[in-house]
N, C-alpha and C positions, 0 to 999 in steps of 0.2 A: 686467633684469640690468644690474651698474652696471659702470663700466671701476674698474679699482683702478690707479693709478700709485703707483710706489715713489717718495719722494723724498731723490735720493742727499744734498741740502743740510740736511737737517734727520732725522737721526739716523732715515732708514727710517721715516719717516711717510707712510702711505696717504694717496693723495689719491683723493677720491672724486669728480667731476665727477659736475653733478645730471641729472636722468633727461631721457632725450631730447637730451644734449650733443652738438654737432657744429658743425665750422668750416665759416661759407657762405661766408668768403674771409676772406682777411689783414685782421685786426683787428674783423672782423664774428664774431658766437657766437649761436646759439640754443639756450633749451633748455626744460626744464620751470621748476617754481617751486625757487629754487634752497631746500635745507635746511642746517641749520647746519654738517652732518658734510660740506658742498661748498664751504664758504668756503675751504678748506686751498689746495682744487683752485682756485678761483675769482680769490684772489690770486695765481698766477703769472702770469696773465693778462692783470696791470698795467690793468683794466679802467679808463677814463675815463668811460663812460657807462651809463645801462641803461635800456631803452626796455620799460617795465612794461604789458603789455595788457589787464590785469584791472581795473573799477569800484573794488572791496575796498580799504581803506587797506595801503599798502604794511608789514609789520611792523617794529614796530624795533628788535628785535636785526636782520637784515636791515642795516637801516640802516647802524647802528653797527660790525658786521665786514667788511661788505664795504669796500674799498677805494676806492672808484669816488668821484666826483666831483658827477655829475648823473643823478637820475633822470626820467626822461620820464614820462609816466604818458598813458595813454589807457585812458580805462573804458570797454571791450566787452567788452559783456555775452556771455556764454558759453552760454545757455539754451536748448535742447534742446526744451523743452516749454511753453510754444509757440517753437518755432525761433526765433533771435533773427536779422536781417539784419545782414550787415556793414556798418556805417556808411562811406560813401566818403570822406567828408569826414575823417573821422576817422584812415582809413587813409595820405589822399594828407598827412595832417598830419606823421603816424608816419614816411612816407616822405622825407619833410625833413629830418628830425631823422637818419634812417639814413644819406644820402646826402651830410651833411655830414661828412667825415672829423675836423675840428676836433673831433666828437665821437668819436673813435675813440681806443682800443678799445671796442669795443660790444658787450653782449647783449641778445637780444630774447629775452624772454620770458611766458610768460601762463601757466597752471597746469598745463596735460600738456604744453607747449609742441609742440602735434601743428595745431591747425586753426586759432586765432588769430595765433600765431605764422606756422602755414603760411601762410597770406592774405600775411600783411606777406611775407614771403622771396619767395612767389612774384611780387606784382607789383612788389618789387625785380628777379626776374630778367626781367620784362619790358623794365625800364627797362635791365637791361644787353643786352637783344635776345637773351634765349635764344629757341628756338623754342619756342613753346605746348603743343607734345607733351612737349618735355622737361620744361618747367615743371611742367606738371602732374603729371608723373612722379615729379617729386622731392617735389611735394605730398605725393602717396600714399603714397610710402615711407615718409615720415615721420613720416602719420599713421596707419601700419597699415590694422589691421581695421576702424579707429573712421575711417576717409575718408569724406566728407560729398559729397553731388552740389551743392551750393547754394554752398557754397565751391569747388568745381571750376570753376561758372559765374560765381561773383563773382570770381575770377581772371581767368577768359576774358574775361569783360566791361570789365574795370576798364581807365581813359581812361587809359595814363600818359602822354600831349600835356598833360592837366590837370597833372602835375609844374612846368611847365616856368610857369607862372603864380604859382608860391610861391618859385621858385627863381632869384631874380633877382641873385643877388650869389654864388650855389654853382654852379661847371662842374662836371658829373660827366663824366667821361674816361676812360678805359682808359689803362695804359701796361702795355703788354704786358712779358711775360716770355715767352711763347710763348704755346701756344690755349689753354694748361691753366693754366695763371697769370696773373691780369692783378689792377689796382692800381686803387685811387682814387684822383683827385690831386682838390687846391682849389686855387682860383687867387680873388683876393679882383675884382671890378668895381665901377666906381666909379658904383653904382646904392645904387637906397636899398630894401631890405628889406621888403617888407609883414608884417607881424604879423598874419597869419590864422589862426584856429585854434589859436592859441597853446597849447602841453602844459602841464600843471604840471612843474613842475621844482622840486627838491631839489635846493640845494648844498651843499658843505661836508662829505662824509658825514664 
């Protein structure tokens, strides 16, 4: 079932936000693979980046309507049969790229945006110190009836002290608004960046 937004700017034009849509905080969005009839929706959201979790070359009409700036791209594989592992390497790559605000606004997403996507969000809320009951919580929700126990425990498991080894020029912060609001701020150090793991990136869309 999809959300329909009226939009009063543009003569009662449905905006349809793509499947699985939801704000993990101010300027952060995850969702499924977004479709053409959600770019409407997609552009108010002044999007700057999109962090792509799927192998598959990104499409280019995609490309071309969305608004965004840079896309990130990490190919994890999605494979069911034989189970595919979440790559760590890959993940704490994804989680650089999220945790820099310079890239924000941001979506994450990968094809049901339910268990690829879920991975990346929940060992984001690691690094913001939810507790692990909760995290996992909101895993589930997200991925329904289709929740996976090996992504439960690639969550549980996952180092984020390893964060702190790629991110040598990005403070991530809290500035509170109260319990229920809080913010990312960047602050620039006069360190020099390692290049690890480097995403492809798409400019210019």
């Amino acid at each position: 079932m999809g959300l329909l937004i009226e939009d009063d700017n543009d003569d009662g034009e449905v905006l349809i936000p793509p499947a699985n849509f939801s704000m993990v905080e101010d300027g952060v969005y995850r969702s499924g693979f977004p479709q053409l009839e959600n770019f409407g929706f997609l552009s108010t959201l002044n999007l700057k980046s999109i962090i792509y979790l799927c192998p598959e070359p990104y499409p280019e009409e995609n490309l071309k309507s969305l608004q965004s700036n840079k896309l990130f791209q990490f190919g994890i594989q999605g494979k069911t049969d034989p189970p595919t592992p979440m790559p760590k390497d890959t993940v704490l790559s994804a989680l650089r790229v999220l945790v820099d605000v310079r890239n924000h606004p941001i979506l994450i997403h990968c094809k049901q945006g339910k268990h690829r996507t879920g991975c990346l969000v929940g060992c984001l809320r690691k690094v913001q110190n939810w507790c692990l009951s909760s995290v996992l919580e909101e895993y589930q929700k997200c991925a329904g009836l289709k929740w996976r126990q090996r992504d439960l425990r690639f969550i549980e498991e996952f180092d984020v002290h390893g964060l702190r080894q790629c991110l040598y020029s990005i403070i991530y912060q809290y500035n509170g608004y109260g319990l229920k609001r809080r913010k990312l701020l960047y602050q620039e150090e006069n360190v020099v960046v390692q290049e690890q793991h480097k995403p492809q990136a798409t400019k210019g869309w």
